[in-house]
N, C-alpha and C positions, 0 to 999 in steps of 0.2 A: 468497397474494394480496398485490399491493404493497398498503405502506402509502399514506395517505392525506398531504397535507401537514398537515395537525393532527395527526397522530400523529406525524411526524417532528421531532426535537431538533438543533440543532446543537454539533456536537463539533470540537473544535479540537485536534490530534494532533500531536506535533512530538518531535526528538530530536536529538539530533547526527550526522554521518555526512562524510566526503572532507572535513575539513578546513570544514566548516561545518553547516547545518543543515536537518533535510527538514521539513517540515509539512504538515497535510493542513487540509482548513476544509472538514465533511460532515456533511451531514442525513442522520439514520437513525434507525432506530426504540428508543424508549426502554429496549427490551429488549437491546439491542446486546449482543454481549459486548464491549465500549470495550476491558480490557486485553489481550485473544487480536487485536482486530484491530491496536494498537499495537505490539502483540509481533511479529504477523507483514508491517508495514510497517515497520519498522525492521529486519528480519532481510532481507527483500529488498533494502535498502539496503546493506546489510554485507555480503552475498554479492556485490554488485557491488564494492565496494571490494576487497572480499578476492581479485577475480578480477583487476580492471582498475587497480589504483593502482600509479602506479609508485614512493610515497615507502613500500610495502609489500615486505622483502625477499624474504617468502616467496609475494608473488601471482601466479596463473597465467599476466601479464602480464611478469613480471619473468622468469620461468622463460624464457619463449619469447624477451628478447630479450637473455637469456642464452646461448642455445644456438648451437652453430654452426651457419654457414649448412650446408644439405644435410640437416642433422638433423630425422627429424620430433618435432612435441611435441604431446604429449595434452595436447588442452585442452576446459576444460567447454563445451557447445553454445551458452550464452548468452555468453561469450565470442568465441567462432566469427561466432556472430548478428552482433554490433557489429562485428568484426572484417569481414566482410563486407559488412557495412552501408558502413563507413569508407572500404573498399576501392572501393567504386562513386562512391562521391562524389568521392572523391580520382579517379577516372578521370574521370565526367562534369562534374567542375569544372576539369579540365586541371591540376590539381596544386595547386590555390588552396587547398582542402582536401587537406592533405598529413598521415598520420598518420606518418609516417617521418621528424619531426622532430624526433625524442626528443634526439639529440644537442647540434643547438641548443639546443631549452630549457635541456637543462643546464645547456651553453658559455654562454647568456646570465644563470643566474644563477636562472633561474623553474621549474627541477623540483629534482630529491631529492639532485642532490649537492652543489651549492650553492647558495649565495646573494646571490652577487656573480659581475659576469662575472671570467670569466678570458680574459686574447688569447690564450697559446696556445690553449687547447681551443676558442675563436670561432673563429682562423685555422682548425684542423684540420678542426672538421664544418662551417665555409664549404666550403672545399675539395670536403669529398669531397658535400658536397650539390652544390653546381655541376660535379662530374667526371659528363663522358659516360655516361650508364648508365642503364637502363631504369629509369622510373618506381615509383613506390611500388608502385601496383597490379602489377603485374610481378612485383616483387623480392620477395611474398609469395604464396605457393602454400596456400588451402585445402581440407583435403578431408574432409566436411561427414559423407560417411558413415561415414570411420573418427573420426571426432573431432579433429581433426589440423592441422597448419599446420606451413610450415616455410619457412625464407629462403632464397632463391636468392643473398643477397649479405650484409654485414654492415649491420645494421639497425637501428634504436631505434626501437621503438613507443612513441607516445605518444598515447593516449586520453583528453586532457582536454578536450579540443573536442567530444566527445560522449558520453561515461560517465555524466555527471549528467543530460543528457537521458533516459538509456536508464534510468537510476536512476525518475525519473519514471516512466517507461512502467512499469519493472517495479511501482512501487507503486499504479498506476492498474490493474494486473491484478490486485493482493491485491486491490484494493475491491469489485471487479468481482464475483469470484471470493465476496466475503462481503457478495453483494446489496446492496452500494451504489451509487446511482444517482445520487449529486448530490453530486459534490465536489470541491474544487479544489488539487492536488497541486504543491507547488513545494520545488525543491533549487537553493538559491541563486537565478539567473537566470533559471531553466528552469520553468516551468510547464505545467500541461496542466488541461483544463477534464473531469473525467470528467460528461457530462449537464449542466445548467444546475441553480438552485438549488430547491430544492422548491418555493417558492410559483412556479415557470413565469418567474424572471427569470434572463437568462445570467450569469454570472460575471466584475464589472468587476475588470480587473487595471491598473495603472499601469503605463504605458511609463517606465521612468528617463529624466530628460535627463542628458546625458555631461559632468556638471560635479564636476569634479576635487576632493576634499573636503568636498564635501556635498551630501548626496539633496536631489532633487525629480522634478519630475513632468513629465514633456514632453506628456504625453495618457493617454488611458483608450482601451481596450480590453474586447469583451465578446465574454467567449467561452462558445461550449458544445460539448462533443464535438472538441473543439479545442487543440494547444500550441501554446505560444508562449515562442521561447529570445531571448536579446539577446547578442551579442558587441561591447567597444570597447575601448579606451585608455586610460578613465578610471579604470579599479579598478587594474591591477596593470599599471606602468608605470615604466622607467628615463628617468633624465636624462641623456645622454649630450652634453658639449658645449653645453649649454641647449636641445635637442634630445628631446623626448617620445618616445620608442620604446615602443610597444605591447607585451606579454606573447606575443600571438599571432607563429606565425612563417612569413615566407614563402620554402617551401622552394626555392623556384625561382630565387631570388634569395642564400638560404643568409645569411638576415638577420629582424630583424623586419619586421615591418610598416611601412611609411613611406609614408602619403598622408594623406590629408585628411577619412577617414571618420573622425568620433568616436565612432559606434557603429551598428550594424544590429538590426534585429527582424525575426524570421523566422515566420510560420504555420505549420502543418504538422499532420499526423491526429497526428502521433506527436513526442513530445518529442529523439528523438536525431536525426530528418530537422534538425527546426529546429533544434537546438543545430549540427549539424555544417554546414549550409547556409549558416547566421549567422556563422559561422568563414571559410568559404569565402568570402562576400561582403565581409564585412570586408577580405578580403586581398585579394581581385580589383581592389578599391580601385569608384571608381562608374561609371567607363565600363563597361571589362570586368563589373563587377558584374551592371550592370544590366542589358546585352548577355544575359548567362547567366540570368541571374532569368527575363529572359523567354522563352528560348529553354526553359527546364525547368516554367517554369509557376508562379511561388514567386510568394506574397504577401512584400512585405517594405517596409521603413522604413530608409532611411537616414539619418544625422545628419551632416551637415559642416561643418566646420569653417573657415569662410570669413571674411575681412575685414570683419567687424561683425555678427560670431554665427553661432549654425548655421541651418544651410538645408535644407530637408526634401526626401525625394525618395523618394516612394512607390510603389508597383505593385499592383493589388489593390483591398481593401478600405482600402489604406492611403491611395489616391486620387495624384491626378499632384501632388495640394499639398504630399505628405508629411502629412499632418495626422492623429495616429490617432484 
């Protein structure tokens, strides 16, 4: 029989994981086992990294964009899942969500083998990202019932636009899974609302405003049964030339991001739609953005960056003011 909200205690669960950290914030019954459900929220965290990190040499991730093209590679289903996942967006977004930018990141300094750009390796995966050639979606073949994936061309996957989303999911299914019904799940930017909170009120989470060296608050948000991912420019950004360049990259272009969003917020059932969406939109920039937002159906929140502050541009529950 559920408990009751007077029998319910609030616990606050957290750990480290991908280079930052997860936490959970959940009503449950005072009999809880607290360390088996910690234990096994944080192990679903590790098994994502351990599959999908590319600064991991030995992760299932790494293996595959090791391999040559033609070659198939066994890969674990949850893997595949994201992989799939990645693969749709990057086609229903026209490539604005690209996960075949692994090279870039690189070349510009923001994944596992450096830390600084380098021009040759920028020149090199510019190049071969703008060379003639079928699209990401394309250039990867899954096949779902052998376990399997494999490149039709030379490739770099890169999952960081949606691993920590899916990270979320998968620990919103341990809760689930150990009859929790009220709790709010966040890895870095990424959030997800499992139920609202026991006494019957949704779950307020903070929008960040996209200010360069220190938090605040652009608005509140209340969610239940609900995530909610943010992508921008203000965490992890180069200065190139007195020129802000965003972390995120667009491959279509065989560059970073360059426009005028300061950052997006994206709704969604599921934490990796909205992380991978929020990526997409970012880069689409706010025409194309918002053309696509509404053509696919997305709540979302824009932030730009205009001559005497930002300016809000909403769809949704977010309203035509932007205002969340």
């Amino acid at each position: 029989m559920p408990k009751t909200c007077s029998e319910l205690r609030r616990r606050n669960l957290h750990g480290p994981t991908m280079g930052t950290r997860w936490s959970v914030t959940c009503d449950v019954a005072a009999d809880i086992d607290e360390p088996a459900l910690a234990g096994a929220l944080a192990m679903a965290v590790q098994e994502v990294d351990a599959q999908m990190s590319p600064w991991r040499p030995d992760s299932d991730l790494n293996r595959l964009n090791q391999a040559p093209p033609g070659a198939w590679v066994t890969l674990p289903a949850e893997l595949l899942d994201v992989l799939v996942c990645a693969l749709d967006i990057c086609r229903l977004s026209g490539g604005a969500f690209d996960p075949g930018v692994g090279a870039l990141v690189d070349a510009w300094g923001f994944g596992a083998v450096r830390d600084t750009p380098d021009a040759p390796a920028i020149r090199a995966a510019a190049d071969a990202a703008r060379a003639p050639r079928p699209p990401t979606h394309q250039l990867l073949e899954i096949d779902r019932n052998q376990g399997r994936a494999r490149k039709h061309a030379a490739l770099q996957i890169d999952l960081c636009g949606i691993a920590k989303g899916y990270g979320v999911d998968r620990m919103a299914e341990v809760l689930h899974g150990h009859g929790v019904r009220h709790a709010l799940v966040a890895l870095d930017g990424e959030l997800r609302a499992v139920g609202g909170q026991a006494g019957g009120a949704p779950w307020a989470v903070a929008v960040e405003s996209p200010e360069i060296g220190r938090r605040a608050v652009h608005g509140v948000l209340e969610l239940e049964d609900l995530a909610v991912a943010s992508s921008g420019d203000y965490r992890r950004c180069l200065l190139v030339d007195g020129m802000r360049l965003a972390h995120s990259m667009d491959g279509r272009r065989g560059a970073p991001v360059r426009n005028d969003v300061a950052s997006v917020t994206v709704l969604a059932r599921q934490c990796m739609h909205a992380d991978a969406w929020a990526t997409a939109l970012l880069v689409a920039g706010p025409g194309e953005g918002l053309a696509l937002a509404q053509r696919v159906g997305l709540e979302a929140l824009w932030l730009l960056r205009r001559e005497g502050g930002l300016t809000g541009l909403g769809l949704g529950r977010f309203g035509t003011t932007g205002a969340a």
